[in-house]
C-alpha positions in Angstrom: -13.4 8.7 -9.8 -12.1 6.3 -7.2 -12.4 2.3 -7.4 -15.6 2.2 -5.6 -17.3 4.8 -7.9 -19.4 2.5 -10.9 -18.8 3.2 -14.7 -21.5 3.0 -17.4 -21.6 -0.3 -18.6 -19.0 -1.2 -21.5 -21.8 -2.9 -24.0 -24.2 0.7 -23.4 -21.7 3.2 -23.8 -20.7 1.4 -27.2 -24.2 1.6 -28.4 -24.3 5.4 -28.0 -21.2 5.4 -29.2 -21.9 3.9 -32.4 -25.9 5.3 -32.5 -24.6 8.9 -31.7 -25.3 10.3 -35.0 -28.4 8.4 -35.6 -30.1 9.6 -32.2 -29.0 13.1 -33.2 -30.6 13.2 -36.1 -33.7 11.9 -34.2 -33.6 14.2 -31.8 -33.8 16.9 -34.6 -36.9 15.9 -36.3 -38.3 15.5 -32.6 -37.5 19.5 -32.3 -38.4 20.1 -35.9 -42.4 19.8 -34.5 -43.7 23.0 -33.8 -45.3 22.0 -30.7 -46.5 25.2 -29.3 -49.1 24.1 -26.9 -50.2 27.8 -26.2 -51.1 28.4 -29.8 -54.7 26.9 -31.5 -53.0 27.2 -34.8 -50.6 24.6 -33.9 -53.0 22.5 -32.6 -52.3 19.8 -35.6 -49.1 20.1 -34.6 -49.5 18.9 -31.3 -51.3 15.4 -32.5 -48.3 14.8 -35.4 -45.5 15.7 -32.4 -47.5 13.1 -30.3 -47.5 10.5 -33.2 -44.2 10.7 -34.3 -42.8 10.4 -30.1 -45.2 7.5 -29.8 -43.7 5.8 -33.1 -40.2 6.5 -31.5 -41.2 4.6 -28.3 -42.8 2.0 -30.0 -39.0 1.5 -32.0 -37.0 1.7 -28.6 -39.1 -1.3 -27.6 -42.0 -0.4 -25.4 -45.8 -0.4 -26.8 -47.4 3.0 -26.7 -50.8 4.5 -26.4 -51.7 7.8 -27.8 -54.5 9.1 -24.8 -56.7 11.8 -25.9 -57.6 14.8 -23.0 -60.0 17.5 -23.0 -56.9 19.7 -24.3 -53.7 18.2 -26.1 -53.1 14.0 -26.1 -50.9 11.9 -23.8 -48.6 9.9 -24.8 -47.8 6.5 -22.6 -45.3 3.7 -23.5 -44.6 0.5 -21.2 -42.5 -2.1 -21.0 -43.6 -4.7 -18.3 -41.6 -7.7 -18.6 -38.8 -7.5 -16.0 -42.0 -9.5 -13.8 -43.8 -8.7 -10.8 -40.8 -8.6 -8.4 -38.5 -6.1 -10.4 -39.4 -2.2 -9.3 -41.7 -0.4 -11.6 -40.6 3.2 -12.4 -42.7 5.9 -13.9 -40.8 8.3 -16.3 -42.2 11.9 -16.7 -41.9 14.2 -19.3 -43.2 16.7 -21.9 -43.2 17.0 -26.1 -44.8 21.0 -25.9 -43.0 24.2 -25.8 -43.3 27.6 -25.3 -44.0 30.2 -28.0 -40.8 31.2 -29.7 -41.5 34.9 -29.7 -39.8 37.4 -30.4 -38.9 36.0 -33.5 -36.2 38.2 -34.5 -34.3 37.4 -31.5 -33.4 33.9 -32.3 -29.8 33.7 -34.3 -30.7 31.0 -36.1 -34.5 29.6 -36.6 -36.3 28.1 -33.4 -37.2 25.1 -35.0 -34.6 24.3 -37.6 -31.9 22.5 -34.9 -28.4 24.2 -35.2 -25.3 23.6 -33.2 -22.9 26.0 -32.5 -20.2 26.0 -30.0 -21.2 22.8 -28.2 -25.0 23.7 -27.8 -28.0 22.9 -29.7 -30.1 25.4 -30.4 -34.1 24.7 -30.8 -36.9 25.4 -29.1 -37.7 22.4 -26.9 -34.5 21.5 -27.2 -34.0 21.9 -23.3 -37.3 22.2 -21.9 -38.0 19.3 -22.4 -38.1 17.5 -25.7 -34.0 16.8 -25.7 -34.3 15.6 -22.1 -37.1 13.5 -22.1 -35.8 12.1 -25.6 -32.8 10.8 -23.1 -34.8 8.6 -21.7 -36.8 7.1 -25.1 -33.1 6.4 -26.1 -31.6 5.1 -22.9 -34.8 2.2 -23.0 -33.7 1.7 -26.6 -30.1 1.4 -25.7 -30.4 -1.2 -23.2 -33.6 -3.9 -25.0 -31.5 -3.3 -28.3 -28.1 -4.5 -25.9 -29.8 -6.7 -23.8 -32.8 -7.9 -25.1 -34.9 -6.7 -21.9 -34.9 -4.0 -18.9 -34.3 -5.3 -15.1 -37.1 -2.7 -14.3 -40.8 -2.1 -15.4 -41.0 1.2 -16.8 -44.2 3.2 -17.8 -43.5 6.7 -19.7 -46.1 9.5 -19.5 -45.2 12.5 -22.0 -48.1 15.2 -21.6 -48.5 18.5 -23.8 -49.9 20.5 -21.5 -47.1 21.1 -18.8 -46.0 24.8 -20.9 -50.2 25.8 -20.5 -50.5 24.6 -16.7 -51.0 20.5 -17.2 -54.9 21.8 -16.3 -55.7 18.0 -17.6 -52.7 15.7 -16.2 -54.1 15.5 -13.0 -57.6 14.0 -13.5 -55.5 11.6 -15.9 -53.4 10.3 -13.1 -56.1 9.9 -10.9 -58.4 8.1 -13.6 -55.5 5.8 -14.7 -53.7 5.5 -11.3 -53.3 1.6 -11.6 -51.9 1.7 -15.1 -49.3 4.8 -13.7 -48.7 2.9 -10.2 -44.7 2.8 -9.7 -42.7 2.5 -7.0 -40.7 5.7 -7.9 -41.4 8.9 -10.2 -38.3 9.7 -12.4 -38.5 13.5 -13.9 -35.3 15.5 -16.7 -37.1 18.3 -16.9 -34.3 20.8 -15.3 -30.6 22.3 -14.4 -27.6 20.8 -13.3 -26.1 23.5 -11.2 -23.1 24.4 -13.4 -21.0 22.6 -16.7 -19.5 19.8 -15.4 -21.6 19.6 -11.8 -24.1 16.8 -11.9 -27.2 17.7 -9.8 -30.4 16.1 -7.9 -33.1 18.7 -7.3 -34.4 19.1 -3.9 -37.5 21.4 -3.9 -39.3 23.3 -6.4 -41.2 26.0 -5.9 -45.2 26.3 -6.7 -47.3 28.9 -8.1 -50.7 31.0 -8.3 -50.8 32.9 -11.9 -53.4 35.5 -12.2 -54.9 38.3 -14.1 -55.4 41.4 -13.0 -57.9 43.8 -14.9 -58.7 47.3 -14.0 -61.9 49.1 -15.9 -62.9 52.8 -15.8 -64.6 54.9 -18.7 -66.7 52.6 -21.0 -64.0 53.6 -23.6 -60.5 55.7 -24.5 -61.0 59.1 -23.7 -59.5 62.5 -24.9 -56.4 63.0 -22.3 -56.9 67.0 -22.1 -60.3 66.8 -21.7 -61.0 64.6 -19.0 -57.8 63.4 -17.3 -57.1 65.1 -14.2 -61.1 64.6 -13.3 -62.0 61.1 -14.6 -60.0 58.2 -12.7 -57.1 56.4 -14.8 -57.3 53.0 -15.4 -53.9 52.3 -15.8 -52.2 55.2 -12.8 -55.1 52.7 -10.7 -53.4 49.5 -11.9 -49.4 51.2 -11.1 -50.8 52.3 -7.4 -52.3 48.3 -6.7 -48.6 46.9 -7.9 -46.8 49.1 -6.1 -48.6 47.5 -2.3 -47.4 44.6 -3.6 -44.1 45.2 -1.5 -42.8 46.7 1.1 -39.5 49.1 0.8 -37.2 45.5 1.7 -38.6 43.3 -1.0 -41.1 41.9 1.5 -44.4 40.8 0.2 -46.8 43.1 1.9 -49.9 40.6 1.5 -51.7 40.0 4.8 -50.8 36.4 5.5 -48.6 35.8 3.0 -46.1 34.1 5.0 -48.3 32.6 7.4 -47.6 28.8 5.9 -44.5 29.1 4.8 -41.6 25.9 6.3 -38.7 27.8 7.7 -35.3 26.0 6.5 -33.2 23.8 8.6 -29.6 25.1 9.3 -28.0 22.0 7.7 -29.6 22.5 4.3 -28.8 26.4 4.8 -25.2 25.7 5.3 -25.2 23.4 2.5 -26.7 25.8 -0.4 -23.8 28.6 0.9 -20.7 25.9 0.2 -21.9 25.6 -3.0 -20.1 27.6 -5.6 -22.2 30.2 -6.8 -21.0 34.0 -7.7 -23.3 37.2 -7.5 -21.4 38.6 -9.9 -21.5 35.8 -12.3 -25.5 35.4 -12.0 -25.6 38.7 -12.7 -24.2 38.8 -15.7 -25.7 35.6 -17.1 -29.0 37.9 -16.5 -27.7 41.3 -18.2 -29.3 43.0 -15.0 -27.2 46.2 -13.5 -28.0 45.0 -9.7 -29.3 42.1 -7.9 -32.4 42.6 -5.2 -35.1 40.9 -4.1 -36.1 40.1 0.0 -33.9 41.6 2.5 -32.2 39.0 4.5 -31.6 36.1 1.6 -28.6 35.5 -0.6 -29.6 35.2 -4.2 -29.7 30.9 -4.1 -31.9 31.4 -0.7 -34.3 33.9 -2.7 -34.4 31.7 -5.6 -35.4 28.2 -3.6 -36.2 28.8 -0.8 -38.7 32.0 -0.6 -41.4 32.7 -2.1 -42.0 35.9 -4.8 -44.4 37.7 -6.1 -43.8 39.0 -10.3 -45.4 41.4 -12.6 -45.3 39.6 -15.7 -47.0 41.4 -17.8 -48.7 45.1 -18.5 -51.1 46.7 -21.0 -52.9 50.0 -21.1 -53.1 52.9 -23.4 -51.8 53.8 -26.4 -48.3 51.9 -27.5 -47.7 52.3 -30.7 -45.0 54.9 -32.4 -45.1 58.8 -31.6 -47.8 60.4 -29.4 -51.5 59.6 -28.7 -53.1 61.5 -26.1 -55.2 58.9 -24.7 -56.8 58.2 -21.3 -57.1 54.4 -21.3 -60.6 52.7 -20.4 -58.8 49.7 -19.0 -55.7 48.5 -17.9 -54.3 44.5 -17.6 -51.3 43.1 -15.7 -49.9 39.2 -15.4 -49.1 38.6 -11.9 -47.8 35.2 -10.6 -46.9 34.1 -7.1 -44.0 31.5 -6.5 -44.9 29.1 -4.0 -42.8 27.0 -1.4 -43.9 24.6 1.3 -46.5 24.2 3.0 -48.2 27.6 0.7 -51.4 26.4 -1.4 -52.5 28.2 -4.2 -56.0 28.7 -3.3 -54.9 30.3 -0.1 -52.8 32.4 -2.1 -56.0 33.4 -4.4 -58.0 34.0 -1.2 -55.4 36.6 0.8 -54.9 38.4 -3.0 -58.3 39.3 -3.6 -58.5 40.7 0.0 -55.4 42.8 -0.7 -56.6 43.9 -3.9 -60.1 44.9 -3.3 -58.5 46.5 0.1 -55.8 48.7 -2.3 -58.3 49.3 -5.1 -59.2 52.9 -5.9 -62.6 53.7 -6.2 -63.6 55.3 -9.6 -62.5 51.6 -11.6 -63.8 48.2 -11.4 -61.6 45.6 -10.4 -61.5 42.0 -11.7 -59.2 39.3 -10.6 -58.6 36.6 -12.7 -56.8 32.6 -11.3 -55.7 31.4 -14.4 -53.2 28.3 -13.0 -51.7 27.3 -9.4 -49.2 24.5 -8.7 -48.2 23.3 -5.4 -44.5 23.3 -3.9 -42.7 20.4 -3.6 -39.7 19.5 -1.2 -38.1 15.7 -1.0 -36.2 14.1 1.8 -33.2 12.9 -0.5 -32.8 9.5 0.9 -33.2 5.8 0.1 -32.4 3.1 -3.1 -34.1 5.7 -5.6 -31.6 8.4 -4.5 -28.7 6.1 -3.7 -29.3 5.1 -7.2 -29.6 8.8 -9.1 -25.9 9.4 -7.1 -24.7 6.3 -8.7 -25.8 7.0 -11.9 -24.8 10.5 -12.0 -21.3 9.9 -10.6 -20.6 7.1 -13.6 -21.8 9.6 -16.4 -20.2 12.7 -15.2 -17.0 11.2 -13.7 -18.2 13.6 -10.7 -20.3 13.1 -7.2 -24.1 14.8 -7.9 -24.5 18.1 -5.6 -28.2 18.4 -4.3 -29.7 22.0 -5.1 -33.2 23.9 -5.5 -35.0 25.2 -8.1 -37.2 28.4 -8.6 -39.3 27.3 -10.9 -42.6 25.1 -10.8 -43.6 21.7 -12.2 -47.2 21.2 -11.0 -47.1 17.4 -11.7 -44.8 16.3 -9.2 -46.9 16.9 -6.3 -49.6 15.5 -8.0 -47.2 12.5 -8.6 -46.9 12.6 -5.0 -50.6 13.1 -3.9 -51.8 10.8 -5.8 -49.5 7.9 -6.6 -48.0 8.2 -3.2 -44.1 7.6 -5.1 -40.6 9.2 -4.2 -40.2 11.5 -7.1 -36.6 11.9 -8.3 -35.6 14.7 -10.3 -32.2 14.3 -12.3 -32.0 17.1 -15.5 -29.4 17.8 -17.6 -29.8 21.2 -18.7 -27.4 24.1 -17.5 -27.9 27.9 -16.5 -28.9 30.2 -19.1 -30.1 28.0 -21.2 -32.5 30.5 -22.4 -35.6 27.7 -22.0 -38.3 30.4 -22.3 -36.7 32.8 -24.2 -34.9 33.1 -27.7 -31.7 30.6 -28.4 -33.0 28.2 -26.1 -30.2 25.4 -26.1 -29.2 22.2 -24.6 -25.4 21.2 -24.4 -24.5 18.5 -26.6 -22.2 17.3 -24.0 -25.0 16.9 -21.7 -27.0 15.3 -24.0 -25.0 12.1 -24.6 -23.8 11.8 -21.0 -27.5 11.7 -19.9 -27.9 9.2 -22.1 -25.3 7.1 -20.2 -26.4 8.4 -17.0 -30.2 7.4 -17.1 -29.6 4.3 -18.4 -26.9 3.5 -15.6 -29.9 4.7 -13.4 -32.4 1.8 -14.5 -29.6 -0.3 -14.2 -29.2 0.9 -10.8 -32.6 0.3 -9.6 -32.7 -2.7 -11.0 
C-alpha cells in the first residue's frame, strides 16, 4: 500500500482482534440452523434461525423486527441515530440455504462448522450466512468502539432468496419508506481470486422453468408397444436438443433480440484480468470447456446469456433392467439473463419454440416457476469511491471490478423500486462449492471483511 491508501482504523481492528474467537463461535451456531428454505420440514427452522439473527442484531446495537411474509419471515434491524443529514445505507442479505444433498458427499457434516485448511466448512457458510454475519459484527464493532455509527443503517435479511425471494418484492414496495436509503450494500458473492478484492459489476437474470412431456395414461410394456406408441421421454431428448444450434448458439426465435452489446473498454478490461482456461477447468473437474462460439470463458460467464438443462426424469432408474416405456417425461430448464432481457419475454419466445418443436403423439406443459431480471451498474461515485477505499485498507490491495453469472433477483428490485446505487462487495472465493457439498468460506476472508465493511461505513460516513 502506498501513503495515500487508508488503513482500518486502529481502535476496530483491535476489537476484532480481541472478539475473534467470540464472533467465531457465533458465526457457528448461526450455521448450526438448518435453514433450508426449500424444505417444509424445516420450516421451524426457518422462524428459530430468524430469532436467534434478530437476537444477534439486537446485541450489536440496532433494534430488530421479526416481519412475517406469506412464505418464510424477514428479518430488519436499524440504527437511526447518526441524524437526518448522515447518509442512510440499506444492508442486504440472507439467513436460508440450499438443501445439503447429497449427503454422503460432504467430508464432514453440513451443519456441524469444521475448519480445515483455512476454510470453514458449513452450509451457509458462504452463501450467505458467514457474509451477511460480517456485517451484524462490523455494526457491533464500531457502537461497542464508538458508542454510535456516522451512517443510518437499515438491515433486511430475507429467507426466501435460495426459493426465488417470490415475497421480497411486494415487501419492499409495501415498506419502501422504512427501506428508503441513499445506497444498497449487498456480500452475497466472489472476489475474483485469494488475495484479489473485487466490486461486482453485473449479474445476470434468470427465467426457471419446467418442462413436462405426457403420452400413454401410464408405463407401458417396452416390447409391446414401443416402436408404435410415441416416447415420452425420446420427445423430451428431441425438444432439448433445438435448444442450440451446432456453435452453442441459442436457437430460440428472438432470443437475442434485447440483449446490450458490451463496450470495448469493459471488454478489454475483463481480458487483463488474470484468468486461466486451464485453471477453471480444473476447479470444475470438466474434460473441455464450450459454450457460444465467439466468447472467452469470462465473456460467456458475464456477459451472455445461457440456456441449462438442470434437471431430467423419465422411465425406470433404479438398479438392473426394467423394460419400460415411460408415460411422462420432466426436465428443469433455466435461462440466464443479461441486460436489457426480461423474463416474461423470455417465457413468451419459449413457449413458441416449444409448442413449434413439440412432437405430436405427447402433450406438452410448460411450467414458469421464477424469473429475475439482469442487473448492470455504472461503477462511479462516493458509494463506489468508498467500496475501493474500503477494500484496499482490508486487503492491503486495489479492488478489480468483475462480473458474475449468477442471479440475485433483489437487486434490481432494489433498483426499481428504491431508486438506490446498489453496491456489491462479497468475500467469498472460486469454488467455494456454495450449492454443492463442502460449501466453505475462507477464514481469512472472513475477518478481513469484517475490517473491510466496517472501514466502508466509515467511508460513507
Amino acid at each position: 500500500m502506498n501513503a495515500k491508501t487508508p488503513r482500518v482504523a486502529a481502535d476496530l481492528d483491535a476489537y476484532f482482534t480481541r472478539e475473534d474467537r467470540r464472533i467465531r463461535s457465533e458465526l457457528d451456531d448461526f450455521l448450526r440452523i438448518p435453514s433450508v428454505s426449500a424444505r417444509s420440514e424445516h420450516n421451524g427452522d426457518m422462524r428459530r434461525c430468524a430469532e436467534w439473527l434478530a437476537a444477534r442484531m439486537r446485541d450489536a446495537g440496532l433494534s430488530a423486527t421479526i416481519h412475517p411474509t406469506a412464505g418464510h419471515p424477514i428479518v430488519v434491524g436499524e440504527w437511526r441515530g447518526a441524524g437526518p443529514k448522515a447518509p442512510t445505507v440499506l444492508v442486504y442479505g440472507h439467513y436460508d440455504v440450499q438443501p445439503v444433498e447429497p449427503l454422503d458427499l460432504w467430508t464432514s457434516p453440513p451443519f456441524e462448522p469444521t475448519v480445515r485448511d483455512g476454510k470453514l466448512y458449513a452450509r451457509g457458510s458462504v452463501d450467505d450466512k458467514g457474509q451477511l454475519y460480517i456485517h451484524v459484527k462490523a455494526v457491533e464493532a464500531i457502537l461497542k468502539t464508538r458508542g454510535k455509527l456516522p451512517i443510518n443503517l437499515v438491515m433486511l435479511a430475507e429467507g426466501e432468496e435460495e426459493v426465488g425471494s417470490d415475497n421480497l418484492a411486494s415487501f419492499v414496495e409495501k415498506n419502501s419508506a422504512l427501506l428508503a436509503a441513499d445506497s444498497v450494500v449487498i456480500s452475497d458473492s466472489s472476489m475474483f481470486a485469494p488475495g484479489q478484492p473485487s466490486i461486482l459489476s453485473s449479474l445476470r437474470g434468470i427465467a426457471y422453468f419446467q418442462l413436462d412431456v405426457v403420452g400413454p395414461s401410464v408405463d407401458l410394456h417396452s416390447g409391446s408397444y414401443g416402436g408404435a406408441v410415441v416416447n415420452p421421454a425420446m420427445a423430451l431428448a428431441r425438444i432439448l436438443s433445438t435448444f442450440h444450434d451446432a456453435k452453442g448458439h441459442i436457437a430460440i426465435k428472438g432470443f437475442y433480440d434485447k440483449v446490450r452489446v458490451w463496450d470495448k473498454k469493459s471488454r478489454a478490461a475483463i481480458k487483463k484480468l488474470p484468468f486461466s482456461d486451464k485453471h477453471f477447468r480444473a476447479e470444475t473437474g470438466a474434460s473441455a470447456l464450450g459454450g457460444e462460439a465467439g466468447w472467452s470463458t469470462l465473456e460467456r460467464i458475464w456477459m451472455r446469456p445461457t440456456c441449462e438443462v438442470n434437471g431430467q426424469l423419465s422411465g425406470y432408474t433404479g438398479e438392473g433392467a426394467k423394460t419400460v416405456l415411460p408415460s411422462k417425461a420432466m426436465a428443469k430448464v433455466s435461462f440466464r439473463l443479461v441486460p436489457d432481457q426480461e423474463p416474461a419475454q423470455i417465457e413468451k419466445l419459449f413457449r413458441a419454440h416449444v409448442k413449434r418443436v413439440a412432437p405430436k403423439g405427447v402433450t406438452v406443459k410448460l411450467q414458469h416457476i421464477h424469473g429475475g431480471h439482469p442487473w448492470r451498474a455504472e461503477l462511479s461515485g462516493p458509494l463506489y469511491d468508498a467500496a475501493k477505499q474500503a477494500l484496499a485498507a482490508a486487503f492491503g490491495k486495489a479492488p478489480v471490478v468483475v462480473g458474475e453469472g449468477g442471479s440475485i433477483p433483489v437487486v434490481g428490485d432494489f433498483t426499481r423500486i428504491l431508486k438506490a446505487p446498489v453496491l456489491l462487495m462479497g468475500f467469498g472465493l472460486p469454488g467455494e462449492n456454495a450449492h454443492a457439498p463442502n460449501e466453505w468460506i475462507s477464514v481469512e476472508n472472513f475477518t478481513k471483511g469484517l475490517r473491510a465493511v466496517a472501514t466502508l461505513y466509515e467511508q460513507l460516513g
